[in-house]
C-alpha positions as CSV (number, residue, x, y, z in Angstrom):
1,X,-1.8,2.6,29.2
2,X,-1.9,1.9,25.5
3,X,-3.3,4.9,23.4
4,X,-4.0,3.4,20.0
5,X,-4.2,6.9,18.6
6,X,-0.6,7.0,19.3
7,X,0.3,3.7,18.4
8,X,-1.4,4.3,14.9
9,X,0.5,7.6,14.5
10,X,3.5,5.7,15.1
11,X,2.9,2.9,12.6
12,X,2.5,5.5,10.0
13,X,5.7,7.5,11.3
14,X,7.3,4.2,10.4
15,X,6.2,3.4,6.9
16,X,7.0,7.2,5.9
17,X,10.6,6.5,7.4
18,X,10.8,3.9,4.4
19,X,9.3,5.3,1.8
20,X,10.6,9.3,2.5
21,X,14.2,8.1,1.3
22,X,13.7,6.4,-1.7
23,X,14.0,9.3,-4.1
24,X,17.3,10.3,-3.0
25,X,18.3,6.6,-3.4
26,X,16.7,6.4,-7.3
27,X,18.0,9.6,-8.1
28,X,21.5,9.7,-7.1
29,X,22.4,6.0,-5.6
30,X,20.9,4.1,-7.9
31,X,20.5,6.7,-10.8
32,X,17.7,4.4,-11.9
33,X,14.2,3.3,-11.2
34,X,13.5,1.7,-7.6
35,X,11.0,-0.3,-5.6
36,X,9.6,-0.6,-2.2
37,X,7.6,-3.7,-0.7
38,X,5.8,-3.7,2.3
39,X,4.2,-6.8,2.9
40,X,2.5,-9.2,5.4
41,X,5.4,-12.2,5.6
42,X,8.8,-12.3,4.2
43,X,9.0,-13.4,0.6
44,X,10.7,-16.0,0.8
45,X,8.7,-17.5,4.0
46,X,6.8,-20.5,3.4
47,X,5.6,-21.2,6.2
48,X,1.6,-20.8,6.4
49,X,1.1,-17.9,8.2
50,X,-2.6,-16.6,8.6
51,X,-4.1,-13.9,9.9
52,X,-5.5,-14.5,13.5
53,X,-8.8,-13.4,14.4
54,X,-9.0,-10.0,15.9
55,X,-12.1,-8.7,18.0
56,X,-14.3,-6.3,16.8
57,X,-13.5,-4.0,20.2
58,X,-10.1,-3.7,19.0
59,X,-11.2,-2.8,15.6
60,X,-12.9,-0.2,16.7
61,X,-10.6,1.2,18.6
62,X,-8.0,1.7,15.6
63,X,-11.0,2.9,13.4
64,X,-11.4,5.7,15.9
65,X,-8.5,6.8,15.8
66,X,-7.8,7.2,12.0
67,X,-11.1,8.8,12.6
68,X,-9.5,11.2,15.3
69,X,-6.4,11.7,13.0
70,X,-8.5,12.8,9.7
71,X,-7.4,9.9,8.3
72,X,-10.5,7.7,7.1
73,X,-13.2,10.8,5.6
74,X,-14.7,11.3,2.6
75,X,-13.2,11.2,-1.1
76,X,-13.3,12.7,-4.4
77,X,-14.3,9.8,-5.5
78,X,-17.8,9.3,-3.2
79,X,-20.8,8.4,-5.3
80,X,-18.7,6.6,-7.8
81,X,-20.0,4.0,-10.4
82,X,-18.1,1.0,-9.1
83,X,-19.5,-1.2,-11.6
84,X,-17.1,0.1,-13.6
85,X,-13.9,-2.1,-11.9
86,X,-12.6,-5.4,-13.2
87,X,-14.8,-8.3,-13.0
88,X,-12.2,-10.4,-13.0
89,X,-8.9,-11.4,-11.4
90,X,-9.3,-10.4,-7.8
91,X,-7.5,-12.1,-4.5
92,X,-8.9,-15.9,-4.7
93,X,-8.4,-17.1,-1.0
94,X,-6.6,-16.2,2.2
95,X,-3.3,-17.8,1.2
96,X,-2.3,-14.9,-0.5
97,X,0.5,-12.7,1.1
98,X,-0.6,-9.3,1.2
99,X,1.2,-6.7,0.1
100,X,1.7,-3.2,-1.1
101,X,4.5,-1.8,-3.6
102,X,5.5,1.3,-4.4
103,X,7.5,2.4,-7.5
104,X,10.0,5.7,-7.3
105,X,10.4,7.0,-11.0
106,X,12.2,10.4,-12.2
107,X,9.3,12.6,-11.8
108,X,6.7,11.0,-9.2
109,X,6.5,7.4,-7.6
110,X,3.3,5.7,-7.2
111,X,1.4,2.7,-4.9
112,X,0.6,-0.1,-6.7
113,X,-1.6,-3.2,-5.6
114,X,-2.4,-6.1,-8.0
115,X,-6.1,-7.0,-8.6
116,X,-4.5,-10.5,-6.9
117,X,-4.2,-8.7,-3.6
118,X,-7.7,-7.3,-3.2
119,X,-11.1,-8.3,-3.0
120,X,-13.2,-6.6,-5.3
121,X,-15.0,-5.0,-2.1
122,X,-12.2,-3.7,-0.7
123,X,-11.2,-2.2,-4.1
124,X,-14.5,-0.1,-3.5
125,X,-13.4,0.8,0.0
126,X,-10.5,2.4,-0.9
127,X,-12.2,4.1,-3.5
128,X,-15.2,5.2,-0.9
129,X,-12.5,6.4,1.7
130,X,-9.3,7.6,-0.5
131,X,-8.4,10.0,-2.9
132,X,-6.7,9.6,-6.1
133,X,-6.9,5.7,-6.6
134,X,-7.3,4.3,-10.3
135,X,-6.9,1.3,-12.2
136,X,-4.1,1.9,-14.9
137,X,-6.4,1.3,-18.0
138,X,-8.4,4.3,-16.8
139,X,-5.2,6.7,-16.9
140,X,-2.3,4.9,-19.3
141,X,-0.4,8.4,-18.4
142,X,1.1,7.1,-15.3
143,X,2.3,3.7,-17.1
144,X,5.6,2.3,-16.8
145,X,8.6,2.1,-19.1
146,X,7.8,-1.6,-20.3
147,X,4.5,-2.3,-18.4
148,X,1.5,-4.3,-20.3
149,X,-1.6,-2.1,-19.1
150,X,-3.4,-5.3,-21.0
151,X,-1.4,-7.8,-19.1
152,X,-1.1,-6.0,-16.1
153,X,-4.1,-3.7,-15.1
154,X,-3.1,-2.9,-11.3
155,X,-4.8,-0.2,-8.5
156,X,-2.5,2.4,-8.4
157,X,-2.2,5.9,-6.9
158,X,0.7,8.6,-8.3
159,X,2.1,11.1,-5.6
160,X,4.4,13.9,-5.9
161,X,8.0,13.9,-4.4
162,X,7.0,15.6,-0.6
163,X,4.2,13.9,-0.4
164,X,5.8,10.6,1.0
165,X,4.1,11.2,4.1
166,X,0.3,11.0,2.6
167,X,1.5,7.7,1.1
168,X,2.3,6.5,4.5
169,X,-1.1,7.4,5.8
170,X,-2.6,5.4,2.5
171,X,-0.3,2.5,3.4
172,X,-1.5,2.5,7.5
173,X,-5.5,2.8,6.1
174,X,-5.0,-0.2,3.9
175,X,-3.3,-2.6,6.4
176,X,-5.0,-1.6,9.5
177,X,-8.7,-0.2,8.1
178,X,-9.1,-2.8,4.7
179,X,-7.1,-5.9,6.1
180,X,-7.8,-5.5,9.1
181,X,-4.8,-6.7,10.4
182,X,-4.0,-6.0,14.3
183,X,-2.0,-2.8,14.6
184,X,1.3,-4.8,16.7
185,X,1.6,-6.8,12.9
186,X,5.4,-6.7,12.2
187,X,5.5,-6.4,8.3
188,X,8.2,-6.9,6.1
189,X,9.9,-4.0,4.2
190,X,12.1,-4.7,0.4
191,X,13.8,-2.2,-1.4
192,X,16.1,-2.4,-4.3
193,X,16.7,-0.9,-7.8
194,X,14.9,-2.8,-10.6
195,X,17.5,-4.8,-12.2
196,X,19.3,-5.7,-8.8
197,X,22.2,-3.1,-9.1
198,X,21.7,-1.3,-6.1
199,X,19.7,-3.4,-2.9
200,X,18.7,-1.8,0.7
201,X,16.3,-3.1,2.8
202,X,15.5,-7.0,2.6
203,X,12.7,-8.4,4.4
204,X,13.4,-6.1,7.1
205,X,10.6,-5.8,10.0
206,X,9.0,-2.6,10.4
């Protein structure tokens, strides 16, 4: 019998698998600055794929059981102004692969997701249901060596090293709770060291 508490638990289980490695791999494989992509197709896929429809039942289901995990309460960040976010620049259609990118640097790695990837409302969403989220003009401590805030204004979240496995759970809430896609979606994992030197996983299935 399927128990989509189990299978959500699972899911999760798998993105940490991914992401728990990659600060051994910046620090002493690559000795540089990594990457990880999870996303919804390959990138180099063209083919058109879309989202199917999936029925509210089964949406429900997963919902309850990030609920019965602890995984979908409350945040810091409840009762926020959200008028405050971009006006501008959000996800234009459906066409758009989704996707969600972490970077590993030397003292904490963080999630990011361009504006091009979100609706504004799910932007508030996140902020409703998860900790720690922020657009990068509102804290320029956690920029990037070489990254235009002005150019480049993405929804980020940092995380210390040992906490790969709440990143996981932020990874799982987005896909399954904000997308809504169906929780048997086989993503597509990339991992590499910026500048190509050093390359692991490549459009791998998770």
């Amino acid at each position: 019998m399927f128990d989509c508490k189990e299978e959500v638990t699972q899911r999760i289980r798998r993105f940490h698998n991914y992401i728990r490695p990659m600060h051994d791999r910046a620090l002493h494989e690559a000795h540089s600055n990594c990457f990880l992509i999870f996303e919804e197709r390959r990138g180099d896929d063209t083919d058109a794929i879309h989202l199917v429809e999936v029925k509210e039942a089964v949406l429900a289901k997963v919902g309850q059981a990030f609920e019965g995990l602890g995984l979908s309460g409350g945040s810091e960040f409840d009762g926020m102004d959200i008028v405050n976010l971009p006006t501008e620049g959000w996800k234009a259609d459906h066409s758009q692969n989704r996707f969600i990118q972490f970077s590993f640097e030397y003292k904490y790695f963080c999630m990011d997701m361009p504006r091009q990837t979100l609706y504004r409302p799910e932007a508030e969403q996140i902020l409703r249901d998860r900790s720690g989220f922020f657009y990068l003009e509102e804290r320029k401590q956690f920029q990037l060596y070489g990254e235009d805030v002005e150019g480049y204004d993405p929804f980020r979240k940092a995380y210390t090293y040992g906490d790969e496995m709440s990143a996981a759970e932020d990874t799982a809430y987005i896909f399954y709770q904000v997308w809504k896609f169906p929780i048997d979606w086989t993503f597509y994992v990339t991992s590499a060291a910026f500048g190509g030197k050093h390359t692991w996983e490549q459009g791998m299935p998770v």
